[in-house]
Every structure is written in structure tokens, then in C-alpha cells.
Wavefront OBJ file of the C-alpha trace (Angstrom):
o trace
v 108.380 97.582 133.735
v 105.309 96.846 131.624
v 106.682 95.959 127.792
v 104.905 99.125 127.043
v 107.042 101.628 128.460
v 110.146 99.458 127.876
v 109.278 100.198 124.118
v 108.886 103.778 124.762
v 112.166 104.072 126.248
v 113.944 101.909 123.472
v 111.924 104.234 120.373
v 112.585 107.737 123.059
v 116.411 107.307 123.689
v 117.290 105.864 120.890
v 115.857 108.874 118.854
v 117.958 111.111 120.956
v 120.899 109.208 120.310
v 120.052 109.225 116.356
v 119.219 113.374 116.389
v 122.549 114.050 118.046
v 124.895 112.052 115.867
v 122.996 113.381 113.158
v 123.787 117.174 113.933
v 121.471 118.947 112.257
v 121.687 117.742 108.495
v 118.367 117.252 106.634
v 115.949 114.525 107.839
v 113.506 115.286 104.454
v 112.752 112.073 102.489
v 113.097 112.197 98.449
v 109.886 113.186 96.628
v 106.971 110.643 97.043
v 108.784 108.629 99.728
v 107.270 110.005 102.965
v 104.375 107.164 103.265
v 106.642 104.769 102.387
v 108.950 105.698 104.927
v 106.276 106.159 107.865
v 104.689 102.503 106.451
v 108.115 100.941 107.084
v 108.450 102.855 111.085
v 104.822 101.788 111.731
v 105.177 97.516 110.517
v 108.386 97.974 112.588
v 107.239 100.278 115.784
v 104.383 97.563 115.959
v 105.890 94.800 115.553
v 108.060 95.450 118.493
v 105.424 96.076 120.924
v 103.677 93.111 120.326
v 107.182 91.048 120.419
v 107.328 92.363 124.203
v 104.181 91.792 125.249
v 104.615 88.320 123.494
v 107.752 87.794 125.661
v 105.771 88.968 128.668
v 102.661 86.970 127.828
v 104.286 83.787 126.854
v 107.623 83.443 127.983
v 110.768 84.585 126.410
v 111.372 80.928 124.155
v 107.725 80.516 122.756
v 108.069 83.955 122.039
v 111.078 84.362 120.045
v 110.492 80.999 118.721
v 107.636 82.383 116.899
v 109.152 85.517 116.087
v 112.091 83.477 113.984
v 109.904 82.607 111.641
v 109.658 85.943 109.843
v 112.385 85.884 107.640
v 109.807 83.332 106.021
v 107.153 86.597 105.888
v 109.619 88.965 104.499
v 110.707 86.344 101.386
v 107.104 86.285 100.543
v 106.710 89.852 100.362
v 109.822 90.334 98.603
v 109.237 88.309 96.098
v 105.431 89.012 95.431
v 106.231 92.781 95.337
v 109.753 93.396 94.833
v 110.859 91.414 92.236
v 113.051 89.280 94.222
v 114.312 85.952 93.392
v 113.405 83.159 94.821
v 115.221 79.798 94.247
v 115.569 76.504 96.237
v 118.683 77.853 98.324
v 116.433 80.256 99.600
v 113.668 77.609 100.342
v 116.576 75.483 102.192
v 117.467 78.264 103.942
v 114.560 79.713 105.276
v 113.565 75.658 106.235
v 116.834 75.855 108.737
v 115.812 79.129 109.975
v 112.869 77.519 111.241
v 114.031 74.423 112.401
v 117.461 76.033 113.813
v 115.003 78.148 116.121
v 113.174 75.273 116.731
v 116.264 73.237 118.010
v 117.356 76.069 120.332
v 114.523 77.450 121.849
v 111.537 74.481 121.310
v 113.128 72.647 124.556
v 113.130 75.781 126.686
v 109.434 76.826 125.357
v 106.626 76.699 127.819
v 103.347 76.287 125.225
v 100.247 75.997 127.427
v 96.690 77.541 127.370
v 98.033 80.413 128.971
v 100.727 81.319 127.234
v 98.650 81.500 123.948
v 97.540 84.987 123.745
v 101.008 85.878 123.902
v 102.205 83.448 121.536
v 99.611 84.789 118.766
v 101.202 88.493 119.754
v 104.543 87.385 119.167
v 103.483 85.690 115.565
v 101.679 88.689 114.710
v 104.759 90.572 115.452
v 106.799 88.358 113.020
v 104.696 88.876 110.180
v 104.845 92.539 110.762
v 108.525 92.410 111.099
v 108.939 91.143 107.778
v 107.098 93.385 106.090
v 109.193 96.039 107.865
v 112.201 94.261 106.876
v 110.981 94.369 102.779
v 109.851 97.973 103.144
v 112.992 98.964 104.270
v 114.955 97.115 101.728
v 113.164 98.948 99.109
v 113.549 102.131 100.787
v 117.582 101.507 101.238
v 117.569 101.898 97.309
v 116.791 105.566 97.192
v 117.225 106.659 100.943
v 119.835 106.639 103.638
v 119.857 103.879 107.032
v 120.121 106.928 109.294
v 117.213 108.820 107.768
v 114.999 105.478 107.976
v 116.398 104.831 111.531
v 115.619 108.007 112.475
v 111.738 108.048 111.389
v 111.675 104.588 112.782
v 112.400 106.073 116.347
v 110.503 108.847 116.796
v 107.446 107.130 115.053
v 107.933 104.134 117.658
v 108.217 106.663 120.691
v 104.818 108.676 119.382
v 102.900 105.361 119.360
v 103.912 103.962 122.281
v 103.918 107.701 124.354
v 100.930 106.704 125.984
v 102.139 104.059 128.553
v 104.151 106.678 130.066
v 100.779 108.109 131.751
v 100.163 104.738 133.906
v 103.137 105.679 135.661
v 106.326 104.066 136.278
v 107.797 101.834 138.209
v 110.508 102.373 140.838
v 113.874 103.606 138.961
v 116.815 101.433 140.227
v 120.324 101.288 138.925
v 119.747 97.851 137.629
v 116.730 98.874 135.477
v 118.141 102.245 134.326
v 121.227 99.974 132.899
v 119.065 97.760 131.679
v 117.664 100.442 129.702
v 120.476 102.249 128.802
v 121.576 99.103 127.152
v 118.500 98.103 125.569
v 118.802 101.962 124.125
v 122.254 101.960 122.704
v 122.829 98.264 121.221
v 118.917 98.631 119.415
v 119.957 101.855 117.996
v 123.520 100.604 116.795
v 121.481 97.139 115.746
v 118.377 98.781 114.130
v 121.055 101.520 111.832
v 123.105 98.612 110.969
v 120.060 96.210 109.574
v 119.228 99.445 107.351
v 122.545 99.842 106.477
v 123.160 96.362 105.263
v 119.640 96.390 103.586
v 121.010 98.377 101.005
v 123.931 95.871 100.225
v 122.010 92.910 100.902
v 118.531 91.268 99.657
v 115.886 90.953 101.939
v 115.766 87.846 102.081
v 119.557 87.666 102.921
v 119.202 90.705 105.536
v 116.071 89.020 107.328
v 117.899 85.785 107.705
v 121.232 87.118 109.139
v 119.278 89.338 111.516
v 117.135 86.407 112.847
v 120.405 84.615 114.411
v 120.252 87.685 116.935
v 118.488 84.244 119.090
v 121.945 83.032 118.939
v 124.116 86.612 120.376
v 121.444 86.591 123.461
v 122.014 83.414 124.026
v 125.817 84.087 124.491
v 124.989 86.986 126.182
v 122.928 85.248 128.276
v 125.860 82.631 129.226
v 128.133 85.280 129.859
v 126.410 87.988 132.165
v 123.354 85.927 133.832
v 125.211 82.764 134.093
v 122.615 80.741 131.969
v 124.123 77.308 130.369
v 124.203 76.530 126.958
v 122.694 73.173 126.078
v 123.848 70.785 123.318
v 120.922 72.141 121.787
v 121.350 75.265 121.737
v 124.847 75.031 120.033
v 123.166 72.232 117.495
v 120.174 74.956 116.637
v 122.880 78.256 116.720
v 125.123 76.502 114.155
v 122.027 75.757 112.025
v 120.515 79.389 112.574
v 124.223 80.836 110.995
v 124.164 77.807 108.374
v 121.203 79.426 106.772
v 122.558 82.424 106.417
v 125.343 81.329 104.777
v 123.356 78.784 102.553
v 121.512 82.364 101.348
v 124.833 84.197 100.517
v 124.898 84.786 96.514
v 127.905 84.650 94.876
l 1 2 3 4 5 6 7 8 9 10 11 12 13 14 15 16 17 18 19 20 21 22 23 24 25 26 27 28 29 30 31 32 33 34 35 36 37 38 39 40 41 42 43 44 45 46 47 48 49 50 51 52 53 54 55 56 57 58 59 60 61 62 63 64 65 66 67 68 69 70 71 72 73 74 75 76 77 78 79 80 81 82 83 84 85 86 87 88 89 90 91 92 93 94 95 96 97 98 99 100 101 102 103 104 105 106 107 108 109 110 111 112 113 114 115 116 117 118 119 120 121 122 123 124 125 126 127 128 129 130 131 132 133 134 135 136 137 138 139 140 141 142 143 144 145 146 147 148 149 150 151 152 153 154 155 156 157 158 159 160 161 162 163 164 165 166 167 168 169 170 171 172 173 174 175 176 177 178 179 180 181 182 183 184 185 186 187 188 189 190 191 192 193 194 195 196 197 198 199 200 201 202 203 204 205 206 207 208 209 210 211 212 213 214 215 216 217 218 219 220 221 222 223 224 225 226 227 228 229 230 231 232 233 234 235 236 237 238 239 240 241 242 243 244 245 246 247 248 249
């Protein structure tokens, strides 16, 4: 399935999901917060469509190896425009973000000539990502995770509505659990970030969302049989070390 339409059914079903739990209550964002919220669905919607055509352009390691890095973006935003502080824990921390997705995925990465165009997808994607990331931080301050999830969703699915007309590609019962997973743990994983966004700094959020490398990795040992290198557990422990060397008291 083209990364396209895999996006469309992600943004589509997980909107459903979102519209039913919410059952009915008001969806209307406070006074003057409507462009902010559609800014923060847009950075986000696109910077998940170029992540999967990165992964199907380059490769799934030189893609998310990339796509790491944007913790890095969303410090920079946050504290240019939002005030946020910056300190050498921070600068340590975002230093074994990178080089914890660096140990884990570099070996596995295939960087050639051909894999380029997707590589520069997947780095745009990471700087739009942590723009998202800041917007949404500064939206968690006045507005609720499900009403940003929500407008998130059904932004994503309108943009990315138009793959649908190329047609699709046989439905099997592998690929329609494929994306009834990809569905349910992105909408459970996409309320959650905006949840803890309003607890959490940017900065702090961005970096403990970034070790999701290290859950597919485990999920990739346990249900496709994939072995975990000594690297991988050396760059996992460093990925979750950063986070922890962000924590504030």
C-alpha cells in the first residue's frame, strides 16, 4: 500500500475512533485559537506523510534515523518562541538522542544515492515534527489533548484524501490488521503525547516520544522474529538515558 493511503487510513480511522469516544461534546477551540490549532494538525499531518514516504524511499533505518533528530528542532523552537529554558542538561540530552539513534539504527541504515530523496523526506519530516510537537505544547496550556487530537485527525485524513482515488490495493487479512493496528495504537499514542504535553516541556515530551525507535524495535523482536543486536540495546539504553537526563526536578 503506497505510504499515501496508509496515512489516510491512520488520519480516517483514527478520527472515527476519536468522534465516538468523544460522544458528542463540543469540539470548538477557545477564542483566537483556531489557526493555531489547524497550524499544529498541518506541521503534524505533513510531517507524517513525508516520514512514510521517507521509510518507503529510503529504507526504514535511514529513515527513522533522520527522523530522531527532531527533538533537536522542537528545543529550538521552544526556546526561540516559547520562552523555554534551555540549559546544558538539555544540550547533553538532546546530544544522546542523536547519538543513541545513531548507535541503533546507523548499522542497519542503507545510505546510498538512491536512498537520498527519501532520506531528505524523512529530515524534512523531522523538522516539521518538532514544530508540531512545540505548537502543541503551547496549545496544551489553554486546550484539551482530545480536542487537538481530534483536529489533528480529520485535518490529516482531508490532506491526504486524495490517494484514495489511485485505487487500492488488494485487501487481505494481513493488511487490514496491519491497519487496524496502525489505527488504534497511533490514536492511543498521538492523545497521549498531547496529553503529557500539558504536564511536560517540550523539550521533555519530544525526547521521551523519540525512544518510540526503541518499542518497535521490541516489537519487532517479538512478532517478526527480528534479533536485537548489542547495538541496538547499547543505543535503546542511551535513547531512555536522555530522557531521563531531561527530567526536572
Amino acid at each position: 500500500m503506497p505510504a499515501a493511503q496508509i496515512a489516510f487510513f491512520r488520519f480516517g480511522g483514527a478520527f472515527l475512533v476519536l468522534m465516538a469516544f468523544n460522544r458528542g461534546r463540543s469540539l470548538r477551540p477557545q477564542p483566537g485559537n483556531l489557526p493555531r490549532v489547524v497550524l499544529r494538525a498541518l506541521l503534524g499531518a505533513s510531517a507524517i506523510l513525508l516520514y512514510f514516504r521517507g521509510i518507503q524511499g529510503a529504507g526504514a533505518g535511514f529513515a527513522t534515523l533522520l527522523h530522531c533528530t527532531y527533538p533537536v528542532y522542537t528545543t529550538l523552537i521552544a526556546t526561540a518562541f516559547m520562552g523555554e529554558h534551555f540549559s546544558s542538561r538539555i544540550a547533553a540530552a538532546l546530544a544522546l538522542n542523536v547519538a543513541g539513534a545513531f548507535v541503533m539504527l546507523g548499522p542497519t541504515a542503507n545510505v546510498s544515492a538512491a536512498t537520498m530523496a527519501g532520506g531528505l523526506n524523512a529530515l524534512a519530516a523531522s523538522v516539521l515534527a518538532g514544530g508540531a510537537v512545540a505548537a502543541a505544547r503551547h496549545l496544551r496550556s489553554t486546550e484539551s489533548a482530545l480536542l487537538i487530537t481530534v483536529y489533528f485527525m480529520a485535518i490529516g485524513a482531508l490532506l491526504t484524501a486524495p490517494s484514495v482515488l489511485s485505487g487500492f490495493p488488494p485487501l487481505s487479512l494481513s493488511l487490514c490488521l496491519a491497519l487496524l493496528g496502525t489505527i488504534l495504537t497511533s490514536v492511543a499514542a498521538q492523545f497521549l503525547l498531547h496529553h503529557g504535553l500539558g504536564f511536560a516541556g517540550a523539550t521533555q515530551g519530544a525526547l521521551a516520544c523519540a525512544t518510540s525507535v526503541v518499542s518497535a524495535a521490541l516489537f519487532e523482536a517479538i512478532f517478526l522474529g527480528e534479533t536485537l543486536g548489542p547495538s541496538a540495546l547499547v543505543g535503546a539504553a542511551v535513547l531512555v538515558g536522555a530522557v531521563g537526563l531531561a527530567l526536572t526536578r
